[in-house]
Backbone as a printed PyTorch tensor [residue, N CA C, xyz], in Angstrom:
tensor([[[-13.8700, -34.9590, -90.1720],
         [-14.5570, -34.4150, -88.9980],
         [-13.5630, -34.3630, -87.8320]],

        [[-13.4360, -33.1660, -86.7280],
         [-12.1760, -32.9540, -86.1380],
         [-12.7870, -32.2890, -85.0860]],

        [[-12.2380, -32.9000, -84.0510],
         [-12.8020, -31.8600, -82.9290],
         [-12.4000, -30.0590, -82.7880]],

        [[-12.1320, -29.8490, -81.9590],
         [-12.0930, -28.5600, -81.7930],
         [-10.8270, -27.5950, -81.4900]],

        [[ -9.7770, -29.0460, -81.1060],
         [ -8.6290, -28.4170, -80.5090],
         [ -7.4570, -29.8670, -80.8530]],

        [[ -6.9830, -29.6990, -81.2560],
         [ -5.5470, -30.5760, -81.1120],
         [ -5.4350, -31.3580, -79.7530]],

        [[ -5.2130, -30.6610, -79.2520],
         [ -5.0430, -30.9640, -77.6570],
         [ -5.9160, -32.0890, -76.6030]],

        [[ -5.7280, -31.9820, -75.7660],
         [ -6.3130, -33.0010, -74.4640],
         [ -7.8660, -32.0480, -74.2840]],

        [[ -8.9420, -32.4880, -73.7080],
         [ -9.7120, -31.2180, -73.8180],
         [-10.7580, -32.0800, -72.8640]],

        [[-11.8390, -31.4230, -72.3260],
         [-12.5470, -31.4790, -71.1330],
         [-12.1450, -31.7570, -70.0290]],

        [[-12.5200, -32.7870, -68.7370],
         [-11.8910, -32.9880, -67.4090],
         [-10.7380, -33.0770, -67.3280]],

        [[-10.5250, -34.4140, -68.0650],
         [ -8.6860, -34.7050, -68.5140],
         [ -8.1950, -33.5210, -68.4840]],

        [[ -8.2640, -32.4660, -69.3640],
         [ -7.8140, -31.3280, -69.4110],
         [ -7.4400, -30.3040, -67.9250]],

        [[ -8.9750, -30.4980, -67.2820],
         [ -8.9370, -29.8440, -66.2020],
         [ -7.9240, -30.3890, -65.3900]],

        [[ -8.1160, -32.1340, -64.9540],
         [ -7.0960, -33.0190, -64.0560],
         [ -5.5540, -32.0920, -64.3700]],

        [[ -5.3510, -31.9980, -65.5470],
         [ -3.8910, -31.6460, -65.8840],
         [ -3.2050, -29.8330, -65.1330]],

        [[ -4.3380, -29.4490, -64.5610],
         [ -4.0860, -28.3190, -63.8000],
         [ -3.4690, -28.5080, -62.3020]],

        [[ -3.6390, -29.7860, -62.0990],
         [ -3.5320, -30.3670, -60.7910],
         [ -1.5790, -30.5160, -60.2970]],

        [[ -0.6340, -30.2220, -61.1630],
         [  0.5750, -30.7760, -60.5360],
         [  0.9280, -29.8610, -59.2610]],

        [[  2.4120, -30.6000, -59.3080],
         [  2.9020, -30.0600, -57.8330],
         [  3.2960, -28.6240, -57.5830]],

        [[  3.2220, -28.1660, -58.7110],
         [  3.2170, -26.5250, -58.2660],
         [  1.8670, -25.6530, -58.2420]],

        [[  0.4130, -26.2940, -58.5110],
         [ -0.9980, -26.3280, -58.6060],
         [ -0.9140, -24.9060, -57.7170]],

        [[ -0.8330, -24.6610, -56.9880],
         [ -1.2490, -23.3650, -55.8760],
         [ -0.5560, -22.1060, -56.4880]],

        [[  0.6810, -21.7190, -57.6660],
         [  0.9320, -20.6830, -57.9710],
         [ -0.4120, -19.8500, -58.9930]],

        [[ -1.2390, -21.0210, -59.6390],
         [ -2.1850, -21.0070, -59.9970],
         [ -3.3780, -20.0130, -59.1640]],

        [[ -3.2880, -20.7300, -58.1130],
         [ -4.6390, -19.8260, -57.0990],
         [ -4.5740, -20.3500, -55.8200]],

        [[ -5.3020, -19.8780, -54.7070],
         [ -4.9530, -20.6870, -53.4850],
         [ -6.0370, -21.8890, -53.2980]],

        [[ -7.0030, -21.9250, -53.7470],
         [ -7.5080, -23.4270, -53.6220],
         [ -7.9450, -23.4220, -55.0780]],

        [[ -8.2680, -24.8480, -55.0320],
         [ -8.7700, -25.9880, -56.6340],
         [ -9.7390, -25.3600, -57.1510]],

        [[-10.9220, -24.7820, -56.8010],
         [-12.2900, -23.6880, -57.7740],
         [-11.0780, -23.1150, -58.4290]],

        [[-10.2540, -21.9820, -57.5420],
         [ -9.6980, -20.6990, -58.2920],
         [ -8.8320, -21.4610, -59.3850]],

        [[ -8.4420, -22.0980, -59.1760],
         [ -7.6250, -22.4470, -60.4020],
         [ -8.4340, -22.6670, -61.5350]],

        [[ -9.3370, -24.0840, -61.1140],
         [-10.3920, -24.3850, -62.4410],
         [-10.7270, -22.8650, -63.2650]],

        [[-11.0170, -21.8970, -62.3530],
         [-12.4480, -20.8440, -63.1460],
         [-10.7950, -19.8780, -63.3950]],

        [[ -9.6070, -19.7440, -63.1590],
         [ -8.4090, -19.3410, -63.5250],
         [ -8.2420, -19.6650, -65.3050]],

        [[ -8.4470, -20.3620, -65.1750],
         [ -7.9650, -20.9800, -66.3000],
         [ -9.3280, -21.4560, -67.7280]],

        [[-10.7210, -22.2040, -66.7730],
         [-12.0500, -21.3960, -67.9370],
         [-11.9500, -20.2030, -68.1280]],

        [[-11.4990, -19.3000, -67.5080],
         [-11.5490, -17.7090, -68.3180],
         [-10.7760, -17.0670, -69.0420]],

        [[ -9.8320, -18.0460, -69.2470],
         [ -8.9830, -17.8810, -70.3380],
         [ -9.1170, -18.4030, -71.5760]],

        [[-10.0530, -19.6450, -71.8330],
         [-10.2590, -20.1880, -72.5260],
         [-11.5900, -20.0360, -73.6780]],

        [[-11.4930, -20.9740, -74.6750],
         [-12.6820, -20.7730, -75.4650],
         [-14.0860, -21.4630, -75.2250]],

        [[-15.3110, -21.1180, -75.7100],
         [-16.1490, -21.3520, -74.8950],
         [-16.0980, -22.9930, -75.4280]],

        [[-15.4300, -23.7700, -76.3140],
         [-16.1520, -24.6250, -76.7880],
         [-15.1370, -25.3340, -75.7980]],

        [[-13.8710, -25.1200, -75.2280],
         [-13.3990, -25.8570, -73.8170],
         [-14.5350, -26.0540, -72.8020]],

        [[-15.1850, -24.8200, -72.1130],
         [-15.7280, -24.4150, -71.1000],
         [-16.5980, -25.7920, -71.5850]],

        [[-17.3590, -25.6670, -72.1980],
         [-18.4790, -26.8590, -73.0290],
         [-17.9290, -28.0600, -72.9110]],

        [[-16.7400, -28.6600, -73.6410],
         [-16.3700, -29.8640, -72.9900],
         [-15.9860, -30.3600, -71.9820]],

        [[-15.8540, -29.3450, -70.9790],
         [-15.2400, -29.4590, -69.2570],
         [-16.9310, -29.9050, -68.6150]],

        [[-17.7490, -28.7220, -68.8190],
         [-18.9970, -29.2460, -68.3960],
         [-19.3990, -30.2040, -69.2370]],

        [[-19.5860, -30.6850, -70.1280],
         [-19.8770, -31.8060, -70.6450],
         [-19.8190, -33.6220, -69.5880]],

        [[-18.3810, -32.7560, -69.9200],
         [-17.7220, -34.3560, -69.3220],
         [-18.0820, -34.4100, -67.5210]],

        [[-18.2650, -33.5250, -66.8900],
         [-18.0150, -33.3280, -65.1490],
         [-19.8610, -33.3310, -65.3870]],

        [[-20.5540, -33.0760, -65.8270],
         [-22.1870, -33.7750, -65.3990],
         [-21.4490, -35.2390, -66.0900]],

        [[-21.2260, -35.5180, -66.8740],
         [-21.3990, -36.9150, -67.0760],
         [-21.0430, -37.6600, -66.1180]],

        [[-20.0140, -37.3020, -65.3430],
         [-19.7190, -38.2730, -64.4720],
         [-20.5040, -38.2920, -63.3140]],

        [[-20.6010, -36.7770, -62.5950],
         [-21.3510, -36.3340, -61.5950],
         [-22.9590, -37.5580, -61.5300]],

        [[-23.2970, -37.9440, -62.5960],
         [-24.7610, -37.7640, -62.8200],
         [-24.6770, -39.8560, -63.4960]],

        [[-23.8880, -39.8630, -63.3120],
         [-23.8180, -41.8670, -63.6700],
         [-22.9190, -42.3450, -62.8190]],

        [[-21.8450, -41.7840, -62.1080],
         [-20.6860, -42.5390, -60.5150],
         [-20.9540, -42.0220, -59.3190]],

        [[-20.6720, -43.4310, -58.6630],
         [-20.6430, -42.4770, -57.2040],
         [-19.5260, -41.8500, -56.6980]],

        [[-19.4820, -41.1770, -55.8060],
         [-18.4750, -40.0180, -55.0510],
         [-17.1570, -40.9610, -55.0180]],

        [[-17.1350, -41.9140, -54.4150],
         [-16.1410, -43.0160, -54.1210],
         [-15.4450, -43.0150, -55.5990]],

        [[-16.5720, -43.5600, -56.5810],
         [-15.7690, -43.6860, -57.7340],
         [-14.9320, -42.5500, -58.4440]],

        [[-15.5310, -41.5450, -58.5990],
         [-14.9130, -40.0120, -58.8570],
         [-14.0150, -39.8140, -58.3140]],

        [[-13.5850, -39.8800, -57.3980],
         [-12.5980, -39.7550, -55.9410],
         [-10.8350, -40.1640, -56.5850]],

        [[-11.4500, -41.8640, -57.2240],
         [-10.5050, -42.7920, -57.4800],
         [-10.0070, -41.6290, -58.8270]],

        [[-11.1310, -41.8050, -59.8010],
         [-10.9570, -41.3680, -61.0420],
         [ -9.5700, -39.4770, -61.2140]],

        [[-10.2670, -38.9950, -59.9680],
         [ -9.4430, -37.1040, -59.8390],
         [ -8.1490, -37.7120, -59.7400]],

        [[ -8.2700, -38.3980, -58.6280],
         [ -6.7420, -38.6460, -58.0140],
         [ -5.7000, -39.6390, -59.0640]],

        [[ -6.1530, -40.1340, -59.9760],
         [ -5.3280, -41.0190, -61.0960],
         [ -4.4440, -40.0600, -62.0320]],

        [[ -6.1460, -39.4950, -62.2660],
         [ -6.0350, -38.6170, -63.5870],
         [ -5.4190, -37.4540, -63.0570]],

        [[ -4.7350, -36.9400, -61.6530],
         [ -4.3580, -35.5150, -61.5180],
         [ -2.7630, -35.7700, -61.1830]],

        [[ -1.5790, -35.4050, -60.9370],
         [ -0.4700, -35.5650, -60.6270],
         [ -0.5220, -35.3080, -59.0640]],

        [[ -1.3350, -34.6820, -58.6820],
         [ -1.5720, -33.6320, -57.3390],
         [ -2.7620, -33.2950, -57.6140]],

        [[ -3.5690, -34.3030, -56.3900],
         [ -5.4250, -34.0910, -56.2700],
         [ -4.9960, -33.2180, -54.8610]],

        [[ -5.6490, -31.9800, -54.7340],
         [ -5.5120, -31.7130, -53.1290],
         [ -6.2150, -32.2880, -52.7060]],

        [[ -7.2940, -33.2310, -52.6180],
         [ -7.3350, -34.1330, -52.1790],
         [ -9.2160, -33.9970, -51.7500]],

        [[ -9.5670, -34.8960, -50.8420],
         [-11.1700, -34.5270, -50.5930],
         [-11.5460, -34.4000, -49.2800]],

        [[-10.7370, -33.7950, -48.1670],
         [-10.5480, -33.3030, -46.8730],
         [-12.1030, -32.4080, -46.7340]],

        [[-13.5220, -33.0010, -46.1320],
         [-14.1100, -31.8300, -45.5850],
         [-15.1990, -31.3730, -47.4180]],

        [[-14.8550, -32.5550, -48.2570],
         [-15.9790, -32.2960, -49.3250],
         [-15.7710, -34.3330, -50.1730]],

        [[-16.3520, -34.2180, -50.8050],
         [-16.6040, -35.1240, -51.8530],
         [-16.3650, -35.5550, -53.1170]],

        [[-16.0280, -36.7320, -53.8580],
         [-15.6490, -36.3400, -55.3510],
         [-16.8450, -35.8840, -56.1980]],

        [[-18.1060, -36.0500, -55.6640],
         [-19.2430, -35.4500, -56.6410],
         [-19.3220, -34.3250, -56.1230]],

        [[-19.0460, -33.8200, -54.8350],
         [-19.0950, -32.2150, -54.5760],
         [-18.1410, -31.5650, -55.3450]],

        [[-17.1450, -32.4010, -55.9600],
         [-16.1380, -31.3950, -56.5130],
         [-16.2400, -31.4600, -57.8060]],

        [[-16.7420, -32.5070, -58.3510],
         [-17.1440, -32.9110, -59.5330],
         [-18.6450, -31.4150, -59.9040]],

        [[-19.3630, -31.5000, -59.0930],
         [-20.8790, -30.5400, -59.1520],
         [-19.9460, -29.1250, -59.4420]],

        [[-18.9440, -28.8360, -58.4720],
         [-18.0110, -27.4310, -58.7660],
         [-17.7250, -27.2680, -59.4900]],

        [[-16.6550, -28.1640, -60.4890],
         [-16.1220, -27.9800, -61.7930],
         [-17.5100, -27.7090, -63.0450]],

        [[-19.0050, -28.0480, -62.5880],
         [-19.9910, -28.0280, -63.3930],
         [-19.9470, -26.2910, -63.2950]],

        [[-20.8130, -25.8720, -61.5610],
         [-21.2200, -24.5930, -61.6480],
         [-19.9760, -23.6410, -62.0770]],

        [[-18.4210, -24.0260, -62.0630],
         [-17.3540, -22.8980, -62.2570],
         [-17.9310, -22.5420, -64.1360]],

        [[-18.0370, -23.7950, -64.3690],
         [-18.5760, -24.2230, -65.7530],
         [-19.8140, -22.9550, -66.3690]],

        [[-20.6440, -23.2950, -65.5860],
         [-21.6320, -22.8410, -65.8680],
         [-21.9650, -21.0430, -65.7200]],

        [[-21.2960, -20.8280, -64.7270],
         [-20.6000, -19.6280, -64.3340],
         [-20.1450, -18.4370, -65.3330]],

        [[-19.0830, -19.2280, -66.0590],
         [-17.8420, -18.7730, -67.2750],
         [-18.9140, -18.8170, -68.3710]],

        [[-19.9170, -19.3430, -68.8930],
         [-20.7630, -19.5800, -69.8850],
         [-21.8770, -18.6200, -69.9260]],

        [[-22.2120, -18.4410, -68.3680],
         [-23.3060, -17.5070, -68.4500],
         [-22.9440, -16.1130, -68.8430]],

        [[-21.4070, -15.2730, -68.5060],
         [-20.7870, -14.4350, -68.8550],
         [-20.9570, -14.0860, -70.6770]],

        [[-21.1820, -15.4780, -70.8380],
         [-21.4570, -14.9140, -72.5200],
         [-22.4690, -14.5780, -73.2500]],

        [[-22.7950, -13.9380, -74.2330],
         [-24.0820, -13.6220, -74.7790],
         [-24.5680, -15.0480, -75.5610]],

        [[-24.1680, -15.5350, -76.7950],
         [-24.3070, -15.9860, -77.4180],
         [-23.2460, -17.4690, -77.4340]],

        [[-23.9070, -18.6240, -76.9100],
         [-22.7960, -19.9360, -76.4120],
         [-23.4350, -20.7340, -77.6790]],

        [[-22.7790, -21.2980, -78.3350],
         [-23.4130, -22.1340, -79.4530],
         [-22.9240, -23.6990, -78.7180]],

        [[-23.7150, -24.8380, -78.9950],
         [-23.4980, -25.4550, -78.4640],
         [-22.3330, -26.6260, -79.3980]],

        [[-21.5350, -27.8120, -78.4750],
         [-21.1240, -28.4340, -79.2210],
         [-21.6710, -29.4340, -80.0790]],

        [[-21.1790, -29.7330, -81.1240],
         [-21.8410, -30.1490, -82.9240],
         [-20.6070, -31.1450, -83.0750]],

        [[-21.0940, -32.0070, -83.8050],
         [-20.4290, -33.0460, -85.0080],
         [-19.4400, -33.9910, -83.7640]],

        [[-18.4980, -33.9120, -84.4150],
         [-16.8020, -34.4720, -83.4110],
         [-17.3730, -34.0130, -82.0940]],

        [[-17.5470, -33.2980, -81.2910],
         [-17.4800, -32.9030, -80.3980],
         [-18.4090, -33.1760, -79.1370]],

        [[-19.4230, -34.0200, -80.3280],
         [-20.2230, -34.9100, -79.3110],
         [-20.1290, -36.2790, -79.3760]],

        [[-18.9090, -36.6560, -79.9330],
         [-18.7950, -38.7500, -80.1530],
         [-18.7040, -38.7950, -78.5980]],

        [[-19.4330, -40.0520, -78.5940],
         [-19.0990, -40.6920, -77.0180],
         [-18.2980, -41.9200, -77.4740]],

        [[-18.4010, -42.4800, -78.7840],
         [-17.1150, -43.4710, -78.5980],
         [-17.9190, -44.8610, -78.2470]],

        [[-19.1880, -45.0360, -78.4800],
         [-19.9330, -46.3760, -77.9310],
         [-19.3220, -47.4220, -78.8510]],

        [[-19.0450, -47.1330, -80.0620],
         [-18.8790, -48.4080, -81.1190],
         [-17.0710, -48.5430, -80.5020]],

        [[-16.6670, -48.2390, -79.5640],
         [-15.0540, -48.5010, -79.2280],
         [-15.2000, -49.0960, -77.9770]],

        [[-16.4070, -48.9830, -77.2880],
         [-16.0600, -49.6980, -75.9930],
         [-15.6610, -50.4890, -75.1480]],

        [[-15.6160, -51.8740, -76.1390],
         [-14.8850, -53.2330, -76.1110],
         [-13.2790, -52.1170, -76.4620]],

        [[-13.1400, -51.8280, -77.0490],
         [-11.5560, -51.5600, -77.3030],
         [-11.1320, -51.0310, -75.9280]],

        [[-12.0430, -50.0590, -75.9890],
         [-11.4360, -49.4160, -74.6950],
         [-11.4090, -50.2180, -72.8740]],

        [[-12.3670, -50.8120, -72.9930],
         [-12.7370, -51.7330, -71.8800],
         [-11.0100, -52.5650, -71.9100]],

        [[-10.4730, -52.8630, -72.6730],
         [ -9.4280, -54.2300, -73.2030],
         [ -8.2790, -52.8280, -72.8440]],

        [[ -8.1310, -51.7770, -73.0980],
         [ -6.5180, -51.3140, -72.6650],
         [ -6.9960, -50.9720, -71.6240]],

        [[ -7.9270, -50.2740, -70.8440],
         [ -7.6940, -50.6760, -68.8990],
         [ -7.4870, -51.4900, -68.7520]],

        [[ -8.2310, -52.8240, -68.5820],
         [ -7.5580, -54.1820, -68.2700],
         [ -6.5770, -54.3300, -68.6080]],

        [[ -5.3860, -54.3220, -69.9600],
         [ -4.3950, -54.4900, -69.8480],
         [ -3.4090, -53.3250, -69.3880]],

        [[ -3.7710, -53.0320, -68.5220],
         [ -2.9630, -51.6110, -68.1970],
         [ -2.5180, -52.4620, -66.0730]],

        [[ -1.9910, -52.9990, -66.1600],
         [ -1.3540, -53.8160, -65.3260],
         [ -0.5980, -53.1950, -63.9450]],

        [[ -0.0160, -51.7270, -64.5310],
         [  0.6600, -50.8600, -63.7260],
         [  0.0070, -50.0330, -62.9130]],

        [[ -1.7780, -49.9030, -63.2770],
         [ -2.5730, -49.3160, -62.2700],
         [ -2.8930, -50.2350, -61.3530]],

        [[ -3.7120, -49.7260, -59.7840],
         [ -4.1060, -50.4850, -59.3980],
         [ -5.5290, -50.6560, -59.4400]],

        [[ -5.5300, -51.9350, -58.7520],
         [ -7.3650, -52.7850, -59.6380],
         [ -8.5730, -51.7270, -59.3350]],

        [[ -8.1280, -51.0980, -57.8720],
         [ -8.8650, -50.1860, -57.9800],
         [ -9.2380, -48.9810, -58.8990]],

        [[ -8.2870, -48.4250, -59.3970],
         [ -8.2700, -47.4110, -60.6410],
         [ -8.5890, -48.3550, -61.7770]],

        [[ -8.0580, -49.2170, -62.3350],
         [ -8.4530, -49.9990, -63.1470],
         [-10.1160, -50.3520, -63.5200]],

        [[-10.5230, -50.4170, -61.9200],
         [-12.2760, -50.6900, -61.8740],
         [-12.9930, -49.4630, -62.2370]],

        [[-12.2800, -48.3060, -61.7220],
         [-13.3270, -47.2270, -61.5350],
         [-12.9710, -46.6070, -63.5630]],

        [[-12.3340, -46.7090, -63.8900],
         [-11.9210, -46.5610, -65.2670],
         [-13.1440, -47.1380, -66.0650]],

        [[-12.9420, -48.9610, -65.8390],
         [-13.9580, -49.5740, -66.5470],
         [-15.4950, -49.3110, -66.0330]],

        [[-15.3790, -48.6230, -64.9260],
         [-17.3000, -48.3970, -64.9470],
         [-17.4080, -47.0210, -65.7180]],

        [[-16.3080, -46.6180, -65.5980],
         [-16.8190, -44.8920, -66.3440],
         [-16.9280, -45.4570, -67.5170]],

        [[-15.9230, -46.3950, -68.5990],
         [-16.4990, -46.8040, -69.7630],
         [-17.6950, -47.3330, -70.2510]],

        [[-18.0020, -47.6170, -69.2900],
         [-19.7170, -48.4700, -69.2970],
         [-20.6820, -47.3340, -68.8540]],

        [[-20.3350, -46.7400, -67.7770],
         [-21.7680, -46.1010, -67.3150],
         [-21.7230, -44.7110, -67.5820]],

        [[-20.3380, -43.8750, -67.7560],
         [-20.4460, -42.4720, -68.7460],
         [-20.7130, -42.5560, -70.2390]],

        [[-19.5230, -42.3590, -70.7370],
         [-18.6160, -42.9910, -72.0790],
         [-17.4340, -43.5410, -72.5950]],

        [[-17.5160, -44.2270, -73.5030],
         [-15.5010, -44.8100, -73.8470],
         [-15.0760, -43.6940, -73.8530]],

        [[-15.5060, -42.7760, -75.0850],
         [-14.8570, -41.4790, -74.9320],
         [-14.5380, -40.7530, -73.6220]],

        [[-14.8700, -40.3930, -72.3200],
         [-14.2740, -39.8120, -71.5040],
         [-13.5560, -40.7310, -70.9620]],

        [[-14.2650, -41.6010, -71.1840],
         [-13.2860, -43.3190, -69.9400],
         [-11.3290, -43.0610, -70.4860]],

        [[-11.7070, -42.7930, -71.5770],
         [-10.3690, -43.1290, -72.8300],
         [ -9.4870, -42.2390, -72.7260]],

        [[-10.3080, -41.0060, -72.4030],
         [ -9.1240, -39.4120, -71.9970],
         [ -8.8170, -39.1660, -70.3150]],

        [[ -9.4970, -40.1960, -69.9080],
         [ -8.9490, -39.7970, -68.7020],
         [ -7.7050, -41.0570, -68.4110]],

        [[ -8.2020, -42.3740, -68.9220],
         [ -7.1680, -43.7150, -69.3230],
         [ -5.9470, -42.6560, -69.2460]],

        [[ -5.6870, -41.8580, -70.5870],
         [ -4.4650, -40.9540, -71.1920],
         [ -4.2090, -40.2540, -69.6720]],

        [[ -4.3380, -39.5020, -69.3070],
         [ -4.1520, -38.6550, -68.0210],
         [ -3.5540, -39.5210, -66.9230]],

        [[ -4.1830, -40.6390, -66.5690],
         [ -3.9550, -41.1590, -65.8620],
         [ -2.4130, -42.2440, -66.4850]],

        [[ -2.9110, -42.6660, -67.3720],
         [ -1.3360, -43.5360, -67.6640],
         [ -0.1020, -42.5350, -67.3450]],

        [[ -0.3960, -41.1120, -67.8380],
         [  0.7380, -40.0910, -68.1750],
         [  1.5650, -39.8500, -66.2410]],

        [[  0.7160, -40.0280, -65.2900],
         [  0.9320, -40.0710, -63.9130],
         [  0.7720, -41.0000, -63.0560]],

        [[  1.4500, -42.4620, -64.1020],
         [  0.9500, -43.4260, -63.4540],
         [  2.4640, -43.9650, -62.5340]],

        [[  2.6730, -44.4900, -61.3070],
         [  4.2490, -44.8000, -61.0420],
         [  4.4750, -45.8970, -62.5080]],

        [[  5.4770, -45.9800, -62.9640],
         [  6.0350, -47.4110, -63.5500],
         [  5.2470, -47.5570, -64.5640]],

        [[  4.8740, -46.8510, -65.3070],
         [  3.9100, -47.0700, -66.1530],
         [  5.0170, -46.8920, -67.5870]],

        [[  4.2530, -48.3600, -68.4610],
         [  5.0550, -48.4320, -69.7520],
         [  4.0100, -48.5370, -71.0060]],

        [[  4.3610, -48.3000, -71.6610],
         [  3.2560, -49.2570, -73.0970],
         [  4.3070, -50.0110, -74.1370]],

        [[  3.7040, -50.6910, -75.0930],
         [  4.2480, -51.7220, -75.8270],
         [  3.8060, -50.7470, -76.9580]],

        [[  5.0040, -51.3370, -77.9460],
         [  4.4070, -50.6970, -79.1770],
         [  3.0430, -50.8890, -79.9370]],

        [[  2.8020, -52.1790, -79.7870],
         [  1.5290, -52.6490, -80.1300],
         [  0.3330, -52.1560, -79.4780]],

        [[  0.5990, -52.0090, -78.0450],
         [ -0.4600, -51.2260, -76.9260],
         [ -0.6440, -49.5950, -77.5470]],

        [[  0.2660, -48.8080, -78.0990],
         [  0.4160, -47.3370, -78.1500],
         [ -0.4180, -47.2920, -79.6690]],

        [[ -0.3000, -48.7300, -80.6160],
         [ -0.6200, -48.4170, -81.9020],
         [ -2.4170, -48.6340, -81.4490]],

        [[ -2.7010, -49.6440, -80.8830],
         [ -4.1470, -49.8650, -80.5840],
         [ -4.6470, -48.3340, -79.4780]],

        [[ -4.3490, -47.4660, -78.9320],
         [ -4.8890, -46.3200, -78.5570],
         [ -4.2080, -45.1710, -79.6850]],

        [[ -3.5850, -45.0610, -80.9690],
         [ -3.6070, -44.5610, -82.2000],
         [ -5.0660, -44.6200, -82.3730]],

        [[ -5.2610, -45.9600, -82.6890],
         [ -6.3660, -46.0810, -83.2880],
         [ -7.8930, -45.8520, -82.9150]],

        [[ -8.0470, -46.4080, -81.4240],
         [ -8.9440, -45.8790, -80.6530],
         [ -9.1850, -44.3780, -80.8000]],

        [[ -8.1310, -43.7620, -80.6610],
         [ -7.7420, -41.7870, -80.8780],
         [ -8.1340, -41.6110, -82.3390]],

        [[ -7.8880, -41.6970, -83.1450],
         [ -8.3860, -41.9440, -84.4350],
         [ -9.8120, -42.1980, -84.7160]],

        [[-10.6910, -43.0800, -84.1690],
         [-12.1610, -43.0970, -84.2440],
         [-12.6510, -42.2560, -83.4710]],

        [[-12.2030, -41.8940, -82.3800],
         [-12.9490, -41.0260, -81.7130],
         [-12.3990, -39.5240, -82.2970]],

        [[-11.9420, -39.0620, -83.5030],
         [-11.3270, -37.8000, -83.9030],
         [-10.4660, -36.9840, -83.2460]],

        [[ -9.9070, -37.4470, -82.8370],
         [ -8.7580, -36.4710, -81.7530],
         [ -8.0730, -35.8260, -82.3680]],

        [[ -7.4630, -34.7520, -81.5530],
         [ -6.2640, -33.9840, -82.4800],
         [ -5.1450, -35.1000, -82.4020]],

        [[ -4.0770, -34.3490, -82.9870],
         [ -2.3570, -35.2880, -83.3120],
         [ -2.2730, -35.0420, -82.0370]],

        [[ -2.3470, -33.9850, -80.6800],
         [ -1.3550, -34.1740, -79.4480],
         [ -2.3990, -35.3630, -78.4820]],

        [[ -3.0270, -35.3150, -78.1330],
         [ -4.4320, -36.5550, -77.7620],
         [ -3.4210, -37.9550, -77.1810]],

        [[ -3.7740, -38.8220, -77.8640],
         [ -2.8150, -39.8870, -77.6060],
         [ -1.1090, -39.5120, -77.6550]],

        [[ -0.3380, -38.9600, -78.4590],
         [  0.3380, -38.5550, -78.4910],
         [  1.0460, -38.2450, -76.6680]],

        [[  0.3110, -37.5640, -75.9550],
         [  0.7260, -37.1260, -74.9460],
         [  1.5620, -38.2850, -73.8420]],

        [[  1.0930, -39.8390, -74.0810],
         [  1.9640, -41.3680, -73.8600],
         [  2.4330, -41.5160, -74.5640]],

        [[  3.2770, -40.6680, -75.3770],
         [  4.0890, -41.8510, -76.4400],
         [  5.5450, -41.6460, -75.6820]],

        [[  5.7940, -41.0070, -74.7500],
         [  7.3630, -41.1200, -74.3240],
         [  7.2120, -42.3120, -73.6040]],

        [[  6.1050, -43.2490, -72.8220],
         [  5.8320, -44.1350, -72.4850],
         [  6.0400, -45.3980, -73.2530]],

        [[  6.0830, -45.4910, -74.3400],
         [  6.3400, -46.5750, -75.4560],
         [  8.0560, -47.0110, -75.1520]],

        [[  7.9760, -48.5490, -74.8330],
         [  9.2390, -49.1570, -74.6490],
         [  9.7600, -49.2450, -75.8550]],

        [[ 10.9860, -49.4940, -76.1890],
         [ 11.9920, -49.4080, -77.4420],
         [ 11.4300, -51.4630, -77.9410]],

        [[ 11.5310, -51.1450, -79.0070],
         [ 10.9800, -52.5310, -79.5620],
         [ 12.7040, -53.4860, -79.8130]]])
């Protein structure tokens, strides 16, 4: 059973639109998001909204806030809106790109694990993730509890990948293998920290 794409896929995905050249993209953060859902397949569009009500709809703004700015290289930031106002955007850009279609089948099998039977796992590599701060660290572990491990776990990835000073142990990289592995990921998924793995 296999998800849908190899790759990084829902918010995480979106966060990764965010670096420092973000504006050749579009001139503000919507245009980019709905830039880039309209290029894509609908079963992306589906896991982007998936994951952005989940959060929208179990954290508060504060917490979301923490969560964009970890998980993005370059958040423009929340000047004059909110992280659930921007969080609700990434829904309607969502919803938007979906309605354009005739026929949206919804996501099936892999594509709906939330990852509950991993949550202790996942709860245990935020905490040992030492190089964030406690604040990101916290808002991580409530998304594991009050969204899912599964999104808690892909945004973990996003965020380690733009973290300052951030390392893993070989033993740390083999235990999110495995985590990536129950939750069906493609090969690039975890993969995307492994230049992070210190030499043993």
């Amino acid at each position: 059973m296999q998800r849908f794409t190899e790759f990084g896929f829902g918010v995480p995905w979106v966060m990764g639109f965010f670096h420092q050249d973000w504006t050749y993209d579009g001139p503000t953060a919507a245009d980019v998001v709905a830039k880039h859902l309209a290029e894509e397949s609908d079963e992306e569009v589906l896991a982007v909204r998936r994951d952005a009500r989940t959060l929208v709809d179990n954290l508060p703004s504060e917490t979301l806030e923490v969560l964009w700015t970890a998980g993005a290289q370059y958040m423009p930031g929340f000047a004059g809106t909110s992280g659930a106002e921007w969080t609700r955007t990434v829904v309607g850009l969502c919803d938007a790109r979906l309605s354009a279609q005739a026929d949206v089948r919804p996501l099936t099998g892999a594509d709906t694990e939330d990852g509950w039977s991993r949550r202790d796992a996942v709860v245990a590599e935020i905490e040992r993730a030492e190089f964030f701060t406690p604040a990101v660290r916290e808002a991580l572990v409530d998304c594991a509890r009050d969204c899912t491990p599964d999104l808690a776990f892909r945004v973990l990835l996003r965020a380690v990948v733009n973290a300052p000073d951030a390392t893993l142990s070989p033993d740390g990289y083999q235990r999110m293998e495995a985590i990536g592995s129950a939750l069906h990921y493609g090969e690039f998924v975890v993969d995307s920290v492994r230049f992070l793995v210190e030499s043993p």
